[in-house]
DSSP file (Angstrom, degrees, kcal/mol; ACC not computed):
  #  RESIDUE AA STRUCTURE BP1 BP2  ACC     N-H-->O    O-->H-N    N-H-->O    O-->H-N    TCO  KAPPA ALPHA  PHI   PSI    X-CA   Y-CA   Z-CA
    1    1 A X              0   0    0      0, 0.0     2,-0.3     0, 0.0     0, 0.0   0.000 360.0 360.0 360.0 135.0   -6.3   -8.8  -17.4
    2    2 A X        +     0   0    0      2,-0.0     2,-0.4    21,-0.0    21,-0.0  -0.927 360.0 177.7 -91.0 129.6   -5.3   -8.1  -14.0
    3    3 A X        -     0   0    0     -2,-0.3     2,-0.2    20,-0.0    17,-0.1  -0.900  16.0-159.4-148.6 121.1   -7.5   -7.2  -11.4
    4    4 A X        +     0   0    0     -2,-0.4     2,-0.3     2,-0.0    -2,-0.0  -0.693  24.4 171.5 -89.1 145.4   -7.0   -6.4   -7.3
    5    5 A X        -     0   0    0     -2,-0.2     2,-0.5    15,-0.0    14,-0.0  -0.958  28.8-129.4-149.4 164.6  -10.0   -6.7   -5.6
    6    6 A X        +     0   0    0     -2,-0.3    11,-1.5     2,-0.0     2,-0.2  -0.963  40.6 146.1-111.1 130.1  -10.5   -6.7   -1.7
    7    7 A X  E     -A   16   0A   0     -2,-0.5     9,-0.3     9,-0.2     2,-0.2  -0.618  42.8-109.4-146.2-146.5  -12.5   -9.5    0.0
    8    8 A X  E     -A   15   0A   0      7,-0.7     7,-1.7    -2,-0.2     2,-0.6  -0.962  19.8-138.3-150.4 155.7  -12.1  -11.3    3.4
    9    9 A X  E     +A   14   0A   0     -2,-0.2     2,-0.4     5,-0.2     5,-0.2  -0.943  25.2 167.9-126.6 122.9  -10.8  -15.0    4.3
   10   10 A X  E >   -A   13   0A   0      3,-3.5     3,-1.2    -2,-0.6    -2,-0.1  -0.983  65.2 -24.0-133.5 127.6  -12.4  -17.0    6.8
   11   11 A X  T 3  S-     0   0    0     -2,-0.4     3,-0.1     1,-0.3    -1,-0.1   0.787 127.3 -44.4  62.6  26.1  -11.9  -20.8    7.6
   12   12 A X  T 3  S+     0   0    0      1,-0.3     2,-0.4     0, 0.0    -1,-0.3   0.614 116.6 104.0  90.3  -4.5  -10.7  -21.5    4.0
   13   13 A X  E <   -A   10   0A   0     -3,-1.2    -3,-3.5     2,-0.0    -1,-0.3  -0.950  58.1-149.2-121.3 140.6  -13.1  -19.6    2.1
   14   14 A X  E     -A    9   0A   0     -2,-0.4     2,-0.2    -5,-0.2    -5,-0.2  -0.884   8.9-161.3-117.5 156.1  -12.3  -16.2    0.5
   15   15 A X  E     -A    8   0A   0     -7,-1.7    -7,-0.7    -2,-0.3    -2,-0.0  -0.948  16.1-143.5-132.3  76.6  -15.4  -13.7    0.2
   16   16 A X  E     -A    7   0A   0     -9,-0.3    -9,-0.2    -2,-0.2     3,-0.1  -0.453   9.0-140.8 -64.5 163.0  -14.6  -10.9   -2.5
   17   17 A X  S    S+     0   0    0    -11,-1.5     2,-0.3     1,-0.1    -1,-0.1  -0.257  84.1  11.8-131.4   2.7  -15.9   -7.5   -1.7
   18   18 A X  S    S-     0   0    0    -13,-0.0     2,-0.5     2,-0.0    -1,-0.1  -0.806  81.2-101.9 173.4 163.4  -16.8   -7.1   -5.5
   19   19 A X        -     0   0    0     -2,-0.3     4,-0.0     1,-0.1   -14,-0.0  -0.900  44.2-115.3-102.2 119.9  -17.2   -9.1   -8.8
   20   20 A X        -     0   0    0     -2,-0.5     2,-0.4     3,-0.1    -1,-0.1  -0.016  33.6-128.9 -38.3 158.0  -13.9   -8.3  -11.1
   21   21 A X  S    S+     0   0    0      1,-0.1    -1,-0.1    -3,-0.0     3,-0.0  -0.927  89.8  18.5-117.5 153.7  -15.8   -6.4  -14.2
   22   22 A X  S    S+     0   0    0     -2,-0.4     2,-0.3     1,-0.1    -1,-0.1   0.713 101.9 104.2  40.7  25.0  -14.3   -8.5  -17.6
   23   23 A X        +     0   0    0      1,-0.1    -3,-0.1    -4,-0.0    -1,-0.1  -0.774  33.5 158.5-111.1  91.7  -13.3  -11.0  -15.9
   24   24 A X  S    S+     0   0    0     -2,-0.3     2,-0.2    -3,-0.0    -1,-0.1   0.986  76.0   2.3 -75.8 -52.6  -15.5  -14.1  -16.2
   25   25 A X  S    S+     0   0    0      2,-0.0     2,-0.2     0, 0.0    -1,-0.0  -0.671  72.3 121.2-138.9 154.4  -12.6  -16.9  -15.0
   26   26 A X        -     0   0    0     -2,-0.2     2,-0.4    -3,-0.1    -3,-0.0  -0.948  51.7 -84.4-156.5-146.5   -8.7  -16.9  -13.8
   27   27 A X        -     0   0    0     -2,-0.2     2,-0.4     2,-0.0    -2,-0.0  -0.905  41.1-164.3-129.9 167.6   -6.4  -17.8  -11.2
   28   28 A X        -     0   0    0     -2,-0.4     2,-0.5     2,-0.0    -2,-0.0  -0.993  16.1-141.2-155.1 143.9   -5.8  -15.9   -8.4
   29   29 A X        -     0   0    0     -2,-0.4     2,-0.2     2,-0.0    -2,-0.0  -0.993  12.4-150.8-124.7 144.2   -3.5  -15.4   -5.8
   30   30 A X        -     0   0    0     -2,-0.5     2,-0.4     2,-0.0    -2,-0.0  -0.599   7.9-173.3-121.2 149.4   -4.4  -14.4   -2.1
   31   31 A X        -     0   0    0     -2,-0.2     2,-0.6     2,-0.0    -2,-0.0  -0.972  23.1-142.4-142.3 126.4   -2.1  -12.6   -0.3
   32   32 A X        -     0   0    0     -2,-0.4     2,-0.4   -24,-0.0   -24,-0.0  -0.796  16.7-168.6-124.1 120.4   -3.7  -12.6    3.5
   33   33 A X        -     0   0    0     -2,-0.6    -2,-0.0     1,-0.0     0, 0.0  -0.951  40.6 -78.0-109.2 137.9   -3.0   -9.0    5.3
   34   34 A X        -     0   0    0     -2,-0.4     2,-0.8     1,-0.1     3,-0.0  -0.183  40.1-121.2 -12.3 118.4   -3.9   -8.7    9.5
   35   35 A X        +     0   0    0      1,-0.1    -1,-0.1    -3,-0.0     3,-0.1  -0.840  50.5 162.2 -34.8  71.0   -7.3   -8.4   10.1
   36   36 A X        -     0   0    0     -2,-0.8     2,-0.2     1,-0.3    -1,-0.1   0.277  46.4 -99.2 -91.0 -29.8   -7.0   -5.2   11.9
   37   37 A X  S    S-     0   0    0      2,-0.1    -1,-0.3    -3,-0.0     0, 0.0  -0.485  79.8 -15.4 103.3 162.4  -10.5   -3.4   12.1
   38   38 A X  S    S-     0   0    0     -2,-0.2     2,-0.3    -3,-0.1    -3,-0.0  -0.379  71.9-147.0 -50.0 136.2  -11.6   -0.6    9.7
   39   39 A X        -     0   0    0      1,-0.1     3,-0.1     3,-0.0    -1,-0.1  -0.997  17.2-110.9-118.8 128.5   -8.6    0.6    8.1
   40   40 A X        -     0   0    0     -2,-0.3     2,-0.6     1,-0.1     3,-0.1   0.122  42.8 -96.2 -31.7 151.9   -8.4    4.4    7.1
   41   41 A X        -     0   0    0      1,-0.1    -1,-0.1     0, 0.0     0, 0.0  -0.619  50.5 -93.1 -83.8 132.8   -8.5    5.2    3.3
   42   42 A X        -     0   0    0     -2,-0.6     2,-0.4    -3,-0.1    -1,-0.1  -0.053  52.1-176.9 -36.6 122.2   -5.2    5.6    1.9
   43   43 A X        -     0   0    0     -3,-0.1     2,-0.4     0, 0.0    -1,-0.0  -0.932  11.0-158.9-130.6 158.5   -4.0    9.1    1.7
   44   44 A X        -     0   0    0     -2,-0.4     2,-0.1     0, 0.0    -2,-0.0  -0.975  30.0 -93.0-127.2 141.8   -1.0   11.1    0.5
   45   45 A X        -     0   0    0     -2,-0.4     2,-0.7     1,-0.1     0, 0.0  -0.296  35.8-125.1 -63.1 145.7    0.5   14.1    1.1
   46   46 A X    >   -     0   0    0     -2,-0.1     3,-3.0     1,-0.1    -1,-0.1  -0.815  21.9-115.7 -93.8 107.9   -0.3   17.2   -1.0
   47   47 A X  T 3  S+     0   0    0     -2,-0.7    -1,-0.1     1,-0.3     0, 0.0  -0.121 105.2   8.4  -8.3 107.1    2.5   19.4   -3.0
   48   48 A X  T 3  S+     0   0    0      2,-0.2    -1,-0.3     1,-0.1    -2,-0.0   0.098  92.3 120.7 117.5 -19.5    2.4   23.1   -1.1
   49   49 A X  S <  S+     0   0    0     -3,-3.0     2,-0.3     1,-0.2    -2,-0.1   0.447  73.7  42.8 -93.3  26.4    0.2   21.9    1.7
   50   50 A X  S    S-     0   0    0     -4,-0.1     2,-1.1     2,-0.1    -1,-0.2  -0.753  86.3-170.0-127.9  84.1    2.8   22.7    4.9
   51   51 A X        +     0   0    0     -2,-0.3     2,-0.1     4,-0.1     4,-0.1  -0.587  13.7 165.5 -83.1  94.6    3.7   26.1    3.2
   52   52 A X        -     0   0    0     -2,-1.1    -2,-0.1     2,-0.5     0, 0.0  -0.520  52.5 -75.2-106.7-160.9    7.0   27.7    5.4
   53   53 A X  S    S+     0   0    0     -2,-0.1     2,-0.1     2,-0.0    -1,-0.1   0.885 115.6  28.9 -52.1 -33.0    9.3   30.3    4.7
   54   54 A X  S    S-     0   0    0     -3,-0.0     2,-0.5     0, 0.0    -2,-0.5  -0.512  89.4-108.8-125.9-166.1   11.6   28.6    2.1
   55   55 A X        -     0   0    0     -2,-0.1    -4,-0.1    -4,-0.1    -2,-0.0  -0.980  55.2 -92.9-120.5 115.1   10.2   25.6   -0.6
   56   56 A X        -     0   0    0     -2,-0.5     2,-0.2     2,-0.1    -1,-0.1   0.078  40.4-142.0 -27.1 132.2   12.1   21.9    0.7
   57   57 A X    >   -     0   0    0      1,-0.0     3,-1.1     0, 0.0     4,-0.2  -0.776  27.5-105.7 -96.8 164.6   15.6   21.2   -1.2
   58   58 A X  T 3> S+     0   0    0      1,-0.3     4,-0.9    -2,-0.2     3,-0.3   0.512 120.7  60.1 -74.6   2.4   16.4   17.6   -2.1
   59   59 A X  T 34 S+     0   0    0      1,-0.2     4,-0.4     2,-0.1    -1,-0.3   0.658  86.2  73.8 -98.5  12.0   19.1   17.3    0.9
   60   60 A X  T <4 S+     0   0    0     -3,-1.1    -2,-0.2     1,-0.1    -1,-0.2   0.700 106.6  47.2 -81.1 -19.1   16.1   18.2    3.5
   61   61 A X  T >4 S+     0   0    0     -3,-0.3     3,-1.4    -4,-0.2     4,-0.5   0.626  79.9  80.4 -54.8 -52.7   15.7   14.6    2.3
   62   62 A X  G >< S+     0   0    0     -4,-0.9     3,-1.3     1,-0.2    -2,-0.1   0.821  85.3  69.3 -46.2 -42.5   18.6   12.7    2.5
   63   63 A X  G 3  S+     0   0    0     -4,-0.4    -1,-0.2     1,-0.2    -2,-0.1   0.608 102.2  48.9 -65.6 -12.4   18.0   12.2    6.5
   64   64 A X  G <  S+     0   0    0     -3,-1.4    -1,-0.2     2,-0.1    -2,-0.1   0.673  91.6  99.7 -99.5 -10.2   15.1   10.0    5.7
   65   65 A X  S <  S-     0   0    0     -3,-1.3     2,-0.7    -4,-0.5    -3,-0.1   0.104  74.3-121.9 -56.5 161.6   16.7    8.1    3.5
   66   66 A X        +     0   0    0      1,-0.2    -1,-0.1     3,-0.0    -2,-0.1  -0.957  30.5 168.1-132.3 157.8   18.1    4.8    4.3
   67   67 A X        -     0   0    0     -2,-0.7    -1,-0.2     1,-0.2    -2,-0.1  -0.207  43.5-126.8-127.3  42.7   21.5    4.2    3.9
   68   68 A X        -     0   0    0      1,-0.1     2,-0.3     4,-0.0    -1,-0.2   0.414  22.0-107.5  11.5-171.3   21.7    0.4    5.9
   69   69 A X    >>  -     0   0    0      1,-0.1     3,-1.9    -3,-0.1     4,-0.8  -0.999  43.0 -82.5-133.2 113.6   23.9   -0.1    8.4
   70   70 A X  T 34 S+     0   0    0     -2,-0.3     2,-1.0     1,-0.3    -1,-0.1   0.206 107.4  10.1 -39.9 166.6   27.2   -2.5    7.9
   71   71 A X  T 34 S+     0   0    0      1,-0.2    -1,-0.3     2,-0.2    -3,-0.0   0.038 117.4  68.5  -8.7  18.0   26.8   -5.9    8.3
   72   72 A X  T <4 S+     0   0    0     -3,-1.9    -1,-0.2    -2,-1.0    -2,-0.2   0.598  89.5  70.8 -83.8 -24.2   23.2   -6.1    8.4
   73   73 A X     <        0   0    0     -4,-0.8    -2,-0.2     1,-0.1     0, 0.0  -0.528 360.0 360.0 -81.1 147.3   22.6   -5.2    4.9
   74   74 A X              0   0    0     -2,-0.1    -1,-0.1    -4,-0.1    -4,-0.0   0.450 360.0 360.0 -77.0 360.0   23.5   -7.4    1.9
C-alpha cells in the first residue's frame, strides 16, 4: 500500500503529521518542499463559476498552452 502523509523535517529527523492507517512498516521516501509558512488548501476551479455571454471553446485555450520555444526544448 501506498500512502502520502505530510510531516516536517528538522536536523535529520522527519516528524509525520499523522500515523499511515494499515500500515504498520515500509520504506519511505522524503521528498523535502520549502518551508514557506501556512500554505493555503489546495483549490480548483469550478465548471460554470465565471458565467459570461458565450460557454469557453477549446481554442480559448490553445494561448495557454505551451508550445516551447526552438532550441531550448528537447
Amino acid at each position: 500500500m501506498t500512502a502520502l502523509l505530510l510531516g516536517d523535517y528538522r536536523d535529520g529527523v522527519v516528524t509525520l503529521k499523522e500515523k499511515p492507517r494499515g500500515v504498520r512498516e515500509g520504506r519511505v521516501r522524503v521528498l523535502l518542499v520549502p518551508a514557506t509558512g501556512d500554505q493555503p488548501e489546495p483549490r480548483a476551479l469550478v465548471y460554470g463559476k465565471y458565467r459570461g455571454p458565450m460557454m469557453s471553446e477549446p481554442e480559448d485555450f490553445l494561448e495557454a498552452q505551451w508550445h516551447g520555444r526552438e532550441g531550448l526544448d528537447d
